[in-house]
Each structure stands twice: as C-alpha cells, then as structure tokens.
DOFI-858513 format. One record per residue (C-alpha): chain; x, y, z; residue number from 1; residue in three letters. Coordinates in nm, 4 decimals. Each point is the difference from the previous one (the first is absolute). Example, Ala and Ser with C-alpha at 12.3 -4.5 7.8 and 13.67 -1.06 7.14 Angstrom:
// residues 2
(node 'A' (1.2300 -0.4500 0.7800) 1 'ALA')
(node 'A' (0.1370 0.3440 -0.0660) 2 'SER')
// end
This chain:
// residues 315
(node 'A' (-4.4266 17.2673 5.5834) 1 'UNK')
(node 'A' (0.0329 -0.2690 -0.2875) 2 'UNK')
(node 'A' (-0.3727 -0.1651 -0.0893) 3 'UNK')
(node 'A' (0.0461 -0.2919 -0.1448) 4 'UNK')
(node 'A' (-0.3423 -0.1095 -0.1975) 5 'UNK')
(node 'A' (-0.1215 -0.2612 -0.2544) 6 'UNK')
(node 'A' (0.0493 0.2078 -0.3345) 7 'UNK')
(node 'A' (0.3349 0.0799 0.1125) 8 'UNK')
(node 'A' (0.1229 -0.2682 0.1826) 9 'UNK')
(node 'A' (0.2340 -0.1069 -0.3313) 10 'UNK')
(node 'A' (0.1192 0.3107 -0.0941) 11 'UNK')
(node 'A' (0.3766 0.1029 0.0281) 12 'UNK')
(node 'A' (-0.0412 0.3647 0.1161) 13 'UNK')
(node 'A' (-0.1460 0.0400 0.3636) 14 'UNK')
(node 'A' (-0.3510 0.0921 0.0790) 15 'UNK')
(node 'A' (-0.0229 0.2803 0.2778) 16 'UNK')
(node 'A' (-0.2988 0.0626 0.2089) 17 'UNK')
(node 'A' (-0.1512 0.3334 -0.1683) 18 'UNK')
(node 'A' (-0.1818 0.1137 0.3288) 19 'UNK')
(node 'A' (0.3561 -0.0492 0.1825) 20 'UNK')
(node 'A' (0.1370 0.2590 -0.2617) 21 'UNK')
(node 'A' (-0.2410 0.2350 -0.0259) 22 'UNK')
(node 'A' (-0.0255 0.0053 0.3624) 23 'UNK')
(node 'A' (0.3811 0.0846 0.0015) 24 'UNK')
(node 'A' (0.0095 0.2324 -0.3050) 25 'UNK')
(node 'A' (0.2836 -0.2393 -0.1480) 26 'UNK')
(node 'A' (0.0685 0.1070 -0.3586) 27 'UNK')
(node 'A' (0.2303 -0.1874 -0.0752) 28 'UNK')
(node 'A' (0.2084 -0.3530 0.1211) 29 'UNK')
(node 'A' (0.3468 -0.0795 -0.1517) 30 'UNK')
(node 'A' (0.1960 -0.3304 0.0489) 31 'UNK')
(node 'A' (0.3970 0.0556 0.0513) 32 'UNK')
(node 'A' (0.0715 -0.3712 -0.1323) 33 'UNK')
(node 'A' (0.3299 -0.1892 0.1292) 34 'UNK')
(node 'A' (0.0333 -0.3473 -0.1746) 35 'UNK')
(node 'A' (0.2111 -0.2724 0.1753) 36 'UNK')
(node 'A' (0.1532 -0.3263 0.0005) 37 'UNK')
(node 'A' (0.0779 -0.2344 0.2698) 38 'UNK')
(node 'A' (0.3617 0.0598 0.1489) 39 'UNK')
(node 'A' (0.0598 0.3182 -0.2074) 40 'UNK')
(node 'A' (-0.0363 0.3849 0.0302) 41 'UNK')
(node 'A' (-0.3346 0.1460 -0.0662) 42 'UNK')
(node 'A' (0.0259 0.1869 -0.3929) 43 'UNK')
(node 'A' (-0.2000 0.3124 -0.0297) 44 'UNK')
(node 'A' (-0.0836 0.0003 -0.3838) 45 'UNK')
(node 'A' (-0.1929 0.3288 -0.0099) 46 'UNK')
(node 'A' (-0.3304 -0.2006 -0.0163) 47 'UNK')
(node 'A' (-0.2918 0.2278 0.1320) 48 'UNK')
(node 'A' (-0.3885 -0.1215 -0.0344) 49 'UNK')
(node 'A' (-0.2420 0.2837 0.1366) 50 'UNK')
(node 'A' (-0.3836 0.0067 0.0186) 51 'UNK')
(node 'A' (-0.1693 0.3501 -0.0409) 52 'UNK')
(node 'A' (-0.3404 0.1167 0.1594) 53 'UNK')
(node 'A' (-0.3224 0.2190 -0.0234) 54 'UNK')
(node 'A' (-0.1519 0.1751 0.2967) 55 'UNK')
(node 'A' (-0.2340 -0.2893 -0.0173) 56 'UNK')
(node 'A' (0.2922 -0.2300 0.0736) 57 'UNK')
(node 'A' (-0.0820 -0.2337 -0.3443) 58 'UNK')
(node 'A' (0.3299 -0.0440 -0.1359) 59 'UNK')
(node 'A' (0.0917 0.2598 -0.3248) 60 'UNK')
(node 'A' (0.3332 -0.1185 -0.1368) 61 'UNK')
(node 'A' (0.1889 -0.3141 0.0446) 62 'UNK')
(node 'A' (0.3535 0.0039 -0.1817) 63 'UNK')
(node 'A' (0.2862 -0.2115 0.0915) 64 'UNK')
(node 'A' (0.4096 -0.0337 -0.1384) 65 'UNK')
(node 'A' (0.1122 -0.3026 -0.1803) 66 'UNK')
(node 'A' (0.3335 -0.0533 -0.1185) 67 'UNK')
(node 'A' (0.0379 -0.0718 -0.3662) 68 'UNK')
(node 'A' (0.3486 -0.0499 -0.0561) 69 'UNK')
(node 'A' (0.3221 -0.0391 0.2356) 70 'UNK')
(node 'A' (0.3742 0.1512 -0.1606) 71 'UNK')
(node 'A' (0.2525 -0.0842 0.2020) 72 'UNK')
(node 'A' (0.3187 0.2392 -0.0015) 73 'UNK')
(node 'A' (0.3465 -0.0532 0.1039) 74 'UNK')
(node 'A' (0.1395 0.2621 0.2089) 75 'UNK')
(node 'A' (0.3440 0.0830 0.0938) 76 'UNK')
(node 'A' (0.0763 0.0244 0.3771) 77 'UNK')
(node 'A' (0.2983 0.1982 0.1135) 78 'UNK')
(node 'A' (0.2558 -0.0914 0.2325) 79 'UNK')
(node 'A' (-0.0556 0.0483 0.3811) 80 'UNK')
(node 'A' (0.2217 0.1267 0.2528) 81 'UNK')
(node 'A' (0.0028 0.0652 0.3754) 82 'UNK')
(node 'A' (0.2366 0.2024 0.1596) 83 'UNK')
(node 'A' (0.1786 0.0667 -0.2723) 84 'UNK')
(node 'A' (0.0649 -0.3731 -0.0515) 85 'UNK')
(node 'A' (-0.1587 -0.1928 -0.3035) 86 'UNK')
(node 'A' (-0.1927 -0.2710 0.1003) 87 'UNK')
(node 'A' (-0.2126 -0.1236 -0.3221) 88 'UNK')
(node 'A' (0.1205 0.0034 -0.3569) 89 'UNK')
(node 'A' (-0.3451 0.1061 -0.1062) 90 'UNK')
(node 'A' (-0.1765 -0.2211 -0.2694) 91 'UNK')
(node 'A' (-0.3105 -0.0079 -0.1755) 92 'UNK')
(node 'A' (-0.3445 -0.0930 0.0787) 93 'UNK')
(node 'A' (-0.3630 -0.0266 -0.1491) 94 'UNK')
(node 'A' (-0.2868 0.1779 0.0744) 95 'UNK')
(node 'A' (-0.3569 -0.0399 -0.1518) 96 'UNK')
(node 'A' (-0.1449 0.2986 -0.1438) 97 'UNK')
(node 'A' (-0.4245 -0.0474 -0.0323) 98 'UNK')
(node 'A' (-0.2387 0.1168 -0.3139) 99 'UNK')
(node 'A' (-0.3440 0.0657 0.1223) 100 'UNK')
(node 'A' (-0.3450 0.0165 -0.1037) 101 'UNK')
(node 'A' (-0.2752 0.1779 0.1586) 102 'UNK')
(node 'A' (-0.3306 -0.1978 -0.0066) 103 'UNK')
(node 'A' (-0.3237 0.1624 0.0911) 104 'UNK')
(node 'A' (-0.3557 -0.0551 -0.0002) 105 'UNK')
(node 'A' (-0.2667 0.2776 0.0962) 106 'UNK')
(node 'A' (-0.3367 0.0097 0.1164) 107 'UNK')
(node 'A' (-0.3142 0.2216 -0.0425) 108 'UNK')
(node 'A' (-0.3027 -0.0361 0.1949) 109 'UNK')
(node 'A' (-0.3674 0.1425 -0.0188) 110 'UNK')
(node 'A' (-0.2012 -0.0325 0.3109) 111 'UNK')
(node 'A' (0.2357 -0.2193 0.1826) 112 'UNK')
(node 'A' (-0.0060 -0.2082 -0.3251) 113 'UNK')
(node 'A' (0.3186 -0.0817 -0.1987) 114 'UNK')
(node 'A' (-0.0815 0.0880 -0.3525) 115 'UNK')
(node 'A' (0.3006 0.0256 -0.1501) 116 'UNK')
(node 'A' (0.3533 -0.2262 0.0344) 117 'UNK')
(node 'A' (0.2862 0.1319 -0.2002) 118 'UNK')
(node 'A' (0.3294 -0.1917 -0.0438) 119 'UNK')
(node 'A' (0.3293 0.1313 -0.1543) 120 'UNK')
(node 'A' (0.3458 -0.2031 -0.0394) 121 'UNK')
(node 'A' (0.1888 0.2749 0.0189) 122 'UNK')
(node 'A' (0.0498 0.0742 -0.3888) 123 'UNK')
(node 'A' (-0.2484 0.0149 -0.1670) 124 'UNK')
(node 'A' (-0.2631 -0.2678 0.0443) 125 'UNK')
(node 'A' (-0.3076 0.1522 0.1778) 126 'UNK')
(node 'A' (-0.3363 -0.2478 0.0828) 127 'UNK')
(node 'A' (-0.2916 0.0731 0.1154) 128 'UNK')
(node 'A' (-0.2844 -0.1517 0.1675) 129 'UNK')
(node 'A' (-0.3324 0.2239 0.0111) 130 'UNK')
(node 'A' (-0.2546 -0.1771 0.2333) 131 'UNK')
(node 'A' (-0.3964 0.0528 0.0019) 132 'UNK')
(node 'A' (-0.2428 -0.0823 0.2883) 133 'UNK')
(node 'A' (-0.3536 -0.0177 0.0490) 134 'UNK')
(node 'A' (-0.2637 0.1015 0.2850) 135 'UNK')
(node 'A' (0.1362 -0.3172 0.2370) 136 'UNK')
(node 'A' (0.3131 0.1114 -0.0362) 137 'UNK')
(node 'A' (0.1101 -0.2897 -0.2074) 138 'UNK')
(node 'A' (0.2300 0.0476 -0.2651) 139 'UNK')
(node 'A' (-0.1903 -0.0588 -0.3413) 140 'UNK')
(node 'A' (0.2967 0.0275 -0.2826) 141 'UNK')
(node 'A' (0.4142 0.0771 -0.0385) 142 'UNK')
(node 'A' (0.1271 0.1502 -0.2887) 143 'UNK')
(node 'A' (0.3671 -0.0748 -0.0442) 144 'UNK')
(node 'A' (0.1587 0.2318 -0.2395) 145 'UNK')
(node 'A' (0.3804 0.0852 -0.1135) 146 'UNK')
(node 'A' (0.0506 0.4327 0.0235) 147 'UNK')
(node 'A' (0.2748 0.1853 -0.1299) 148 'UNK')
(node 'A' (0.0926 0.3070 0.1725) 149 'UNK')
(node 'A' (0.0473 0.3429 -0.1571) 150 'UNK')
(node 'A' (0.2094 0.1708 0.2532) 151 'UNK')
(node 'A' (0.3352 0.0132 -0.0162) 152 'UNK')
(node 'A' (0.0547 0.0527 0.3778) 153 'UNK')
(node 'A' (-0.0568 -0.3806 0.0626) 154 'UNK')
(node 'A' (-0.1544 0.0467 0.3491) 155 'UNK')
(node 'A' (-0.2730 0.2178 -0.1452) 156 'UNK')
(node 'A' (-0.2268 -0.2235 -0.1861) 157 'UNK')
(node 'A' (-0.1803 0.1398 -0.2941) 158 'UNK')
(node 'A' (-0.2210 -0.2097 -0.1564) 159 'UNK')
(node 'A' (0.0664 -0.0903 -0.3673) 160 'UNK')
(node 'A' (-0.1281 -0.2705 -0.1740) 161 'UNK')
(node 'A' (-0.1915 -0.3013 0.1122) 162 'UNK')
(node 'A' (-0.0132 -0.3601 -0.1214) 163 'UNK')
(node 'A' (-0.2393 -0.2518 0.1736) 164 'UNK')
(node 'A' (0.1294 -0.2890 0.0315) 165 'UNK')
(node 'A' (-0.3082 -0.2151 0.1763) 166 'UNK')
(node 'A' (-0.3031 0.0457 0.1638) 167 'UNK')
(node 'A' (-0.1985 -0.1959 0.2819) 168 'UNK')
(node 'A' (-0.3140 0.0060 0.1290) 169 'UNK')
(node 'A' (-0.1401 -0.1689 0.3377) 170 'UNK')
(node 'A' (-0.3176 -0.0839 0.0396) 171 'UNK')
(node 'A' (-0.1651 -0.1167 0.3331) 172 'UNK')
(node 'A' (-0.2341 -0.2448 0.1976) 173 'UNK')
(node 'A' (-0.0545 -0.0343 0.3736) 174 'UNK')
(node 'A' (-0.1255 -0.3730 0.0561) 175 'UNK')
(node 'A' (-0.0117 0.0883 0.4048) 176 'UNK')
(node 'A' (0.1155 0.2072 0.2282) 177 'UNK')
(node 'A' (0.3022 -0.1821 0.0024) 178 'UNK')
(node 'A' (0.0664 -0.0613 -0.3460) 179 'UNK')
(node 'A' (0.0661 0.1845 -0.3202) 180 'UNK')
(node 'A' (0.0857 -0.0587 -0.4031) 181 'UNK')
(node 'A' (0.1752 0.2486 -0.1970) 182 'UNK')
(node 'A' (0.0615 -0.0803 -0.3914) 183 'UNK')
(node 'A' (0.2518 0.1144 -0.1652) 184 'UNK')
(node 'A' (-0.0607 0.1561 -0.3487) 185 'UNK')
(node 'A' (0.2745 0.0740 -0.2962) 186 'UNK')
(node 'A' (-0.0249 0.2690 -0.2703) 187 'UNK')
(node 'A' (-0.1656 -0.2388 -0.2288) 188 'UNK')
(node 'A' (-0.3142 -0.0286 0.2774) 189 'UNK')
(node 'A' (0.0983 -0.3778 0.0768) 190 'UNK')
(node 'A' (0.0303 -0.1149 0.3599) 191 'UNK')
(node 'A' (0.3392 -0.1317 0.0539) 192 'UNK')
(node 'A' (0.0201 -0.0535 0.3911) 193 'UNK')
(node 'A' (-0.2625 -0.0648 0.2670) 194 'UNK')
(node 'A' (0.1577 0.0683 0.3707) 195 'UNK')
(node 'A' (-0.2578 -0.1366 0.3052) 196 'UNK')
(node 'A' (0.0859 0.2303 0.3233) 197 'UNK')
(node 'A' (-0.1574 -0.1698 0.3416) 198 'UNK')
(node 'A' (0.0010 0.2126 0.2909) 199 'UNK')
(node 'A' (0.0273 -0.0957 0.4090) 200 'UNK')
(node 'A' (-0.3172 0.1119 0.1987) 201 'UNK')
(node 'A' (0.2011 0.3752 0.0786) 202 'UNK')
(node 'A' (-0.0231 0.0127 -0.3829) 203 'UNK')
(node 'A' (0.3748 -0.0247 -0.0560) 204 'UNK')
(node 'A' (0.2088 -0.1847 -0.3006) 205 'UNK')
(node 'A' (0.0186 -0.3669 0.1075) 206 'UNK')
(node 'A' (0.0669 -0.1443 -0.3728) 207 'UNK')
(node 'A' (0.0307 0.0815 -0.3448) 208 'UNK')
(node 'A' (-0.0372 -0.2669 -0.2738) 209 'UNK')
(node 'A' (0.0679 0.0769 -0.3730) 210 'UNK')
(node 'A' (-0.1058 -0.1326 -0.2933) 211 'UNK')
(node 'A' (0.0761 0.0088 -0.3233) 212 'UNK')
(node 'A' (-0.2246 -0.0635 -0.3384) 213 'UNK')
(node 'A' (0.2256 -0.1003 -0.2655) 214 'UNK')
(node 'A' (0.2306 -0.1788 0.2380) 215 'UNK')
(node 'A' (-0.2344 -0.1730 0.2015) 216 'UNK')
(node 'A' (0.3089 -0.2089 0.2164) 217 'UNK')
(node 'A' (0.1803 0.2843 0.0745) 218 'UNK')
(node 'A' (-0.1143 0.1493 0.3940) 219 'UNK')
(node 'A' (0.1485 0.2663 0.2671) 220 'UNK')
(node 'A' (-0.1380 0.0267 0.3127) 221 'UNK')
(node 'A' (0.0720 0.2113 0.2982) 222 'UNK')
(node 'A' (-0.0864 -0.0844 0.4219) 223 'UNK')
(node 'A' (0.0371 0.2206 0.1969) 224 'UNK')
(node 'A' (0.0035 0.0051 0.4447) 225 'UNK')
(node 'A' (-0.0966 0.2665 0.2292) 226 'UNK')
(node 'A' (0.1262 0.0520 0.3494) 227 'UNK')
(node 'A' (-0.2494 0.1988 0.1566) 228 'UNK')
(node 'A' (-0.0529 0.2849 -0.2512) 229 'UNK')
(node 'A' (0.3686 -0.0656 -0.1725) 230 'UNK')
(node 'A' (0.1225 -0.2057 -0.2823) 231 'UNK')
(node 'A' (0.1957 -0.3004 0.1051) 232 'UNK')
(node 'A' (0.0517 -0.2357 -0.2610) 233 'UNK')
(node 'A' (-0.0625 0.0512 -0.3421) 234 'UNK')
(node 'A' (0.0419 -0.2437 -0.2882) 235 'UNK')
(node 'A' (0.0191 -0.0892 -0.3244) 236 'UNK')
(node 'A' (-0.0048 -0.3243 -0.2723) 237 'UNK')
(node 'A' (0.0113 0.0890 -0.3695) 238 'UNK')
(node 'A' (0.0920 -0.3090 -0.2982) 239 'UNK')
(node 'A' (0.0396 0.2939 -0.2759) 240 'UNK')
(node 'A' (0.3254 -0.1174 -0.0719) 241 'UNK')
(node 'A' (0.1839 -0.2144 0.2803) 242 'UNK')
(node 'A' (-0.2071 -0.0666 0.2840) 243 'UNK')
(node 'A' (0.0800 0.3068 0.2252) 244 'UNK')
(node 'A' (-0.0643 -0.0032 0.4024) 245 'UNK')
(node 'A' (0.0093 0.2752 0.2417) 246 'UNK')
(node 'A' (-0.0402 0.1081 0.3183) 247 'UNK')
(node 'A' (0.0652 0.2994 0.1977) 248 'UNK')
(node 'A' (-0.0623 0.0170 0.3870) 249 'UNK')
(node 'A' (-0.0127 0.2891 0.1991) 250 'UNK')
(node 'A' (0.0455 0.0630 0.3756) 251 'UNK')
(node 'A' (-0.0475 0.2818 0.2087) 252 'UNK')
(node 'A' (0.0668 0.2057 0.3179) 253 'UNK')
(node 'A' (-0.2951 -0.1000 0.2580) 254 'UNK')
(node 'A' (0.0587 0.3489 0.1593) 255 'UNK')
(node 'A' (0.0317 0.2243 -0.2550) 256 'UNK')
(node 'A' (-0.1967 -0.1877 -0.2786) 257 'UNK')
(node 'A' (0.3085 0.0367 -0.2491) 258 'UNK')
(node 'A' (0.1655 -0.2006 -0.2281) 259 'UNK')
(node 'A' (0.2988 -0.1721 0.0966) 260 'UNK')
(node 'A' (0.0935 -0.3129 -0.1908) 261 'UNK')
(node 'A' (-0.1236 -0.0558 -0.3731) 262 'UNK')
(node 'A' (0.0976 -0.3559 -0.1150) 263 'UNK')
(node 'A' (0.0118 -0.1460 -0.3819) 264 'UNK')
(node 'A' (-0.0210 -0.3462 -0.1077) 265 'UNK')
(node 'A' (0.0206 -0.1947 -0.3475) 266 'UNK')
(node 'A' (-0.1634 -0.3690 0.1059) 267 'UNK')
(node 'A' (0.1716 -0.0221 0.3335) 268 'UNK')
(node 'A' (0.2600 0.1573 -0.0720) 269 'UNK')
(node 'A' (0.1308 0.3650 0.1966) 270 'UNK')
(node 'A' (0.1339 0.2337 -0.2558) 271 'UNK')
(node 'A' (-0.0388 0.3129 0.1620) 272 'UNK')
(node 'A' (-0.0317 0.1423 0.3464) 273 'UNK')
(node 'A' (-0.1041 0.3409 0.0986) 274 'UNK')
(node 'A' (0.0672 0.1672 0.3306) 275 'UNK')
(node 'A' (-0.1977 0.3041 0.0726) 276 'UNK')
(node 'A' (0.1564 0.2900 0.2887) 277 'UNK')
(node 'A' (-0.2319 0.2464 0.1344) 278 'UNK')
(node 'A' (0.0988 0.3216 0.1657) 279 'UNK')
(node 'A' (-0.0909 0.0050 0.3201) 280 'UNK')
(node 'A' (0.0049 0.3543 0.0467) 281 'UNK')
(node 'A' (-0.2297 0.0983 -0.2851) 282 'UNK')
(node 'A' (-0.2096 -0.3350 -0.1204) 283 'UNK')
(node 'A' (0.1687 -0.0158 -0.3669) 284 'UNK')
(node 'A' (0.1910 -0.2111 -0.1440) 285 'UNK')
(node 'A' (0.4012 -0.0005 0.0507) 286 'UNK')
(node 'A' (0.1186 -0.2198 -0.2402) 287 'UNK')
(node 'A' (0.0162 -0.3545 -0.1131) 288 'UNK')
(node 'A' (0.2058 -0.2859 -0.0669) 289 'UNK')
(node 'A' (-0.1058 -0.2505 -0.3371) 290 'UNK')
(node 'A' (0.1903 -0.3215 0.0543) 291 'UNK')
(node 'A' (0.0511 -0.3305 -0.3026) 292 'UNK')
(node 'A' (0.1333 -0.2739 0.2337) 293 'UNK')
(node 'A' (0.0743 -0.1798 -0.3635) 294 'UNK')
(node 'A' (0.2008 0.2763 -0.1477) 295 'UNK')
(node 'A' (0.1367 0.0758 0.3665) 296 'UNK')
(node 'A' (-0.1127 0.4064 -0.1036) 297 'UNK')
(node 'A' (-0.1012 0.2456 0.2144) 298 'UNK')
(node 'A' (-0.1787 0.3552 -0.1197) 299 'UNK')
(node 'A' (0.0254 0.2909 0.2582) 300 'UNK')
(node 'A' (-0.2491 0.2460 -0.0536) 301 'UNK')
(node 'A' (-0.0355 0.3202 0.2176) 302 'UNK')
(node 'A' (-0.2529 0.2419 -0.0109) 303 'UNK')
(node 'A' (-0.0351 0.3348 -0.0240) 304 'UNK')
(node 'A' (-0.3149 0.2181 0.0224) 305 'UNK')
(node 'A' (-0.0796 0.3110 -0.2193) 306 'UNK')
(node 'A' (-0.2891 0.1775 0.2169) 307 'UNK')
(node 'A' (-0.2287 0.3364 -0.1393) 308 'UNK')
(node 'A' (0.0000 0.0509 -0.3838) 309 'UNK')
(node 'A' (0.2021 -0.0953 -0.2210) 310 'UNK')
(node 'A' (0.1612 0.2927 -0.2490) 311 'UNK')
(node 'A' (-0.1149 -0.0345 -0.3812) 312 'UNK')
(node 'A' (0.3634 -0.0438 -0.0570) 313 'UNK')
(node 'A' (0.0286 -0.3237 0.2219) 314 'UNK')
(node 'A' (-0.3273 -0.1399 -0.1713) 315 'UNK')
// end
C-alpha cells in the first residue's frame, strides 16, 4: 500500500503504491488526525490531510489543514443537579476554538508524466511548476512561475496572469551503466549544480552526490538500502547551512510485504516513530500511530477510503 522510494523518501506527505490504487479504484484517502500527549486525553482539532487519485492511481490533489491561529473563549457553565439536589455551583471554563487553512497542491500528467505541479496557500498565492521531458524520459527543464487566478469560486482555477519566477534546465551524461551526471542550468544558461547518481547492478538509486559551482564546499548526498526489492534505509548529509544528518529506516511485514515500522533519525538520535496497521480483512491500510519520544507526542491517524469517482463537487 505505501511505496516508499528514493525521490520521496524525505517528503512529508505519504507516497502510495499507484498500481495498489488503481487496482482498488481508490479515489480518494483522508486522514481523521487525533494529536496527543503523554498522560492526557487525545484532542481532535479538526485536522484532516487527504490525498486524491486518477484512474491511473498517480496521485491528483494533495491538500492538508493547518491551524493558523488559536482564540481561546471563556464559557459559562451552569449549575448541575441530580435528583433535584444541586451538586456543582457551575463555573467557567476554556475551550480552544481553531482558524484553519486549507493547503493544496495539484497534479497534471501527460502520458504517465507529471507535467504540471500547482500549489495554493489557501488565499491567494498559487505556484506552479510546468515540467518538460525528452525521448528517455528524463526530465529536461522546470519552469517555476507565480499564477493568479481569475475565478472567483476559489476551487475552480482560472488561469490569470503568469510571472516566472526561474527556470532550470538539466542536462545529462551516462559515464556507465551504473553511473550518471545531470547539470543543472539557471535562466541565465550558467550551470549552477552538478548531481552524480550511481546505481546498484538491478539499476536502482544507491547514492546521490551534489555539487555546487559557485559554492564549491557546500555538498548533499543521499544512500540509500534495499531489502530485496524495498527501500530500507535511506540517508542524507547536507553542510548548506548547519551540518544536517538523516536517516530514515523502514521495516516490513515478511508475509504480506507491507510496511510496518518507519523510523527517523537526526545523527543518532530517534525523533520520530511510525507504526503502520494493516487490515487484515481487505490488505489496506487501517491507520497509524507517529510517535516523538522527545516531545513525549503521539499523532493518531485513521483512515478512511473514498472508492469509484469522485463528484466534481468533492474535487
């Protein structure tokens, strides 16, 4: 159900397994999100994070809730009685009311190929990302532009007006079979990055080294290890800014192939934990538990599945 992979392996939102939903007709997955500390009661803050898909199973629309500001109220409780008898004075207490924002991002895809990535804030920011291939199926140039929308039904976009905000080109080499260069090209045709990709002898990701030209000291690399045919580690060093070290594991289900525990590290250090439960019954995903032993947090996500299509009003 969840494929974890190299170029996603970092990400915040959840990668799903597109032949596992198309096979399935899911259309759509929504979190139910219960956020918890140690020793007190779960608090159910509204927050919802869903992932909508195509009949190809490639996700279409990933939006999530984020709370932008907290207003605490004071309300008035009344007295209490039982049998006639009062038993509690009444009193006051506070309650925590939530402002939200909707954040999405939506994608478009040509012959199984993503070739556009829209983001929106949820005012009125909108970015976009249009993406150009060639015959290998590599991808040859992003334009990253700002877009205004004309509609005034904000989940309709009409496009207005377009500012482009960069450019990049890649350009390739293939030393080997088991090694390639890409260079990275800006708006004013200047090579800014070169990023070295070796392979393992199945032709999978086993590192990434980057480069950069004007700041020759700085370097990122990813590692990455397979167990069997799935990611198990995967790993990265960057010194952009403070040296930053990560690694995620992942563990799985020997009989079912599925993911069960997804583990993060900062040095050697465990700041989250991620339990995975499967259905039984059907094969998907149940729900999942997203521990930080340093915070002593716990996030309970349950899932629920959306299956058939999805009404124009829903999208």
């Amino acid at each position: 159900m969840l494929l974890p992979t190299p170029e996603t392996a970092f990400e915040k939102q959840h990668r799903f397994n597109p032949d596992v939903i198309k096979s399935k007709n899911i259309r759509r997955i929504t979190f139910d999100i219960l956020d918890k500390k140690d020793f007190e009661v779960a608090v159910d803050k509204s927050l919802i994070e869903s992932y909508d898909f195509d009949t190809n199973g490639n996700l279409s629309r990933y939006y999530f809730t984020t709370i932008i500001q907290t207003i605490e109220k004071q309300i008035n409780t009344p007295p209490a009685y039982r049998k006639r008898r009062k038993v509690s004075n009444g009193g006051t207490q506070i309650i925590n009311f939530y402002v939200y924002d909707t954040v999405s991002t939506s994608y478009f895809y040509n012959n199984k190929r993503l070739i556009l990535k829209r983001y929106h804030d949820g005012f009125n920011y909108y970015e976009s990302r249009y993406y150009r291939y060639d015959s290998a199926n590599n991808l040859t140039k992003e334009l990253r532009f700002k877009e205004t929308n004309n509609s005034k039904d904000k989940s309709i976009f009409i496009l207005g007006n377009q500012v482009q905000l960069s450019e990049d080109s890649f350009q390739y080499q293939k030393y080997s079979s088991g090694q390639t260069k890409c260079t990275y090209i800006n708006n004013e045709n200047r090579s800014y990055k070169e990023v070295i990709t070796n392979y393992d002898s199945l032709g999978r990701k086993k590192e990434i080294m980057e480069y950069y030209t004007v700041a020759s000291w700085i370097m990122q690399e990813h590692r990455f290890e397979y167990d069997g045919n799935r990611l198990a580690k995967a790993k990265f060093k960057g010194n952009a800014n403070n040296t930053v070290d990560m690694t995620i594991t992942y563990e799985y289900d020997e009989k079912n192939k599925e993911l069960y525990t997804e583990k993060h590290y900062k040095g050697e250090l465990l700041v989250k934990e991620i339990s995975y439960i499967t259905d039984s019954n059907n094969g998907l995903l149940n729900s999942f538990i997203i521990r930080d032993p340093n915070n002593k947090t716990m996030r309970i996500v349950k899932l629920k599945y959306d299956f058939g299509s999805v009404s124009k009003r829903d999208e």
